[in-house]
C-alpha positions in Angstrom: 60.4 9.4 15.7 60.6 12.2 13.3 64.4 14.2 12.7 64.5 17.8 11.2 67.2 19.9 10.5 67.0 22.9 9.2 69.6 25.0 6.7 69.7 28.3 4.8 70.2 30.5 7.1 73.0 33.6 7.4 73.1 37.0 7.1 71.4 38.6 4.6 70.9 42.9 3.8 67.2 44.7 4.4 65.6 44.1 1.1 67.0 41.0 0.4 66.4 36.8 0.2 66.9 33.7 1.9 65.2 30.3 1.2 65.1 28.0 4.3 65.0 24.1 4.0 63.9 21.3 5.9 64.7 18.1 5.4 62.6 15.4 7.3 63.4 12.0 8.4 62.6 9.0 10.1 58.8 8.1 10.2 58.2 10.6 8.0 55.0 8.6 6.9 53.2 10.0 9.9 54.1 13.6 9.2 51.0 15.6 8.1 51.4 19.0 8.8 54.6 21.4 8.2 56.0 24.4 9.7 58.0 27.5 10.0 58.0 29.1 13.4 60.8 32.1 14.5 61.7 33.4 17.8 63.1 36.9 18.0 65.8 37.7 21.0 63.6 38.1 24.1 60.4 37.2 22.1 58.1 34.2 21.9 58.3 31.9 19.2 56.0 32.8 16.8 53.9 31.0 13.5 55.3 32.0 10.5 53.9 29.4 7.8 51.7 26.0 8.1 51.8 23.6 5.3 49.5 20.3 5.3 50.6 17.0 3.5 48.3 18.0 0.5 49.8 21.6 0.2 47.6 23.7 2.3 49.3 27.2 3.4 48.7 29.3 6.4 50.4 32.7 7.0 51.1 34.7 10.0 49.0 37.9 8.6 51.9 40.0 9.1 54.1 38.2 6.2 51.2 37.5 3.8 53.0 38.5 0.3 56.6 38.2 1.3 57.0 34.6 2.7 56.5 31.2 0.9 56.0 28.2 1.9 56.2 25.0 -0.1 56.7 21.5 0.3 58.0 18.5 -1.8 56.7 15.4 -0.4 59.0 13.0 -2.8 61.9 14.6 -1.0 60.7 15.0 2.6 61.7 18.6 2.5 60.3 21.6 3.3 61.0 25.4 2.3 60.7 28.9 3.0 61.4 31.5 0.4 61.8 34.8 2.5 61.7 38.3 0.1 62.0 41.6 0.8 63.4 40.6 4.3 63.3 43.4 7.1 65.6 44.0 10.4 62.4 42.8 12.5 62.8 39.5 10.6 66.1 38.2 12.5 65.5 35.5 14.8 66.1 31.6 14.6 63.7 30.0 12.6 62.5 26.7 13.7 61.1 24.1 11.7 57.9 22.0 13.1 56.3 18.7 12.1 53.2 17.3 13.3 51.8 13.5 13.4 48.9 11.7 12.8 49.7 10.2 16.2 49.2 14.0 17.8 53.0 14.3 18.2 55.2 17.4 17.5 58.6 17.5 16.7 61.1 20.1 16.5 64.3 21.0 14.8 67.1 22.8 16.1 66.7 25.9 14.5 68.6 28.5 12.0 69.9 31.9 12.3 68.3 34.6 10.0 69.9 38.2 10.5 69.0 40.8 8.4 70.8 43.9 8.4 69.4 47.4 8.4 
């Protein structure tokens, strides 16, 4: 079993930053790919960021340039730096974590307004 939770979220003004974390735990040994997903009000969740175990990125095209995401493996935490946030970016972001063992885990989510 593999626990996430997720913090950094709020309310932040168009224009400006949030950084997201996850912290993983449990048998985080079988964790090998990271990620950010987001679900709007009446929208489907959605990709944001995919991170692999030896630092591969993968971007929603849409958010190339304005989202990071990084990982630090010592700590079993993963993060988001969001810049130059927009109203269309509010939803609850969702971290993700996939196992060698072809089993996904979810965490509870965070709230990310941004206000126009």
């Amino acid at each position: 079993q593999v626990q996430l939770v997720e913090s950094g979220g709020g309310l932040v003004q168009a224009g400006g930053s949030l950084r997201l974390s996850c912290a993983a735990s449990g048998s985080i040994f079988s964790i090998h790919t990271m990620g950010w997903y987001r679900q709007a009000p009446g929208l489907q969740r959605e990709l944001v960021a995919v991170i692999t175990r030896g630092g591969s990125t993968n971007y929603a095209d849409s958010l190339k340039g304005r989202f990071t995401i990084s990982r630090d493996n010592a700590k079993n935490t993963m993060y988001l730096q969001m810049n130059s946030l927009k109203p269309e970016d509010t939803a609850v972001y969702y971290c993700n974590a996939q196992t060698v063992y072809n089993t996904t885990y979810w965490g509870k989510g965070t709230l990310v307004t941004v206000s126009s």
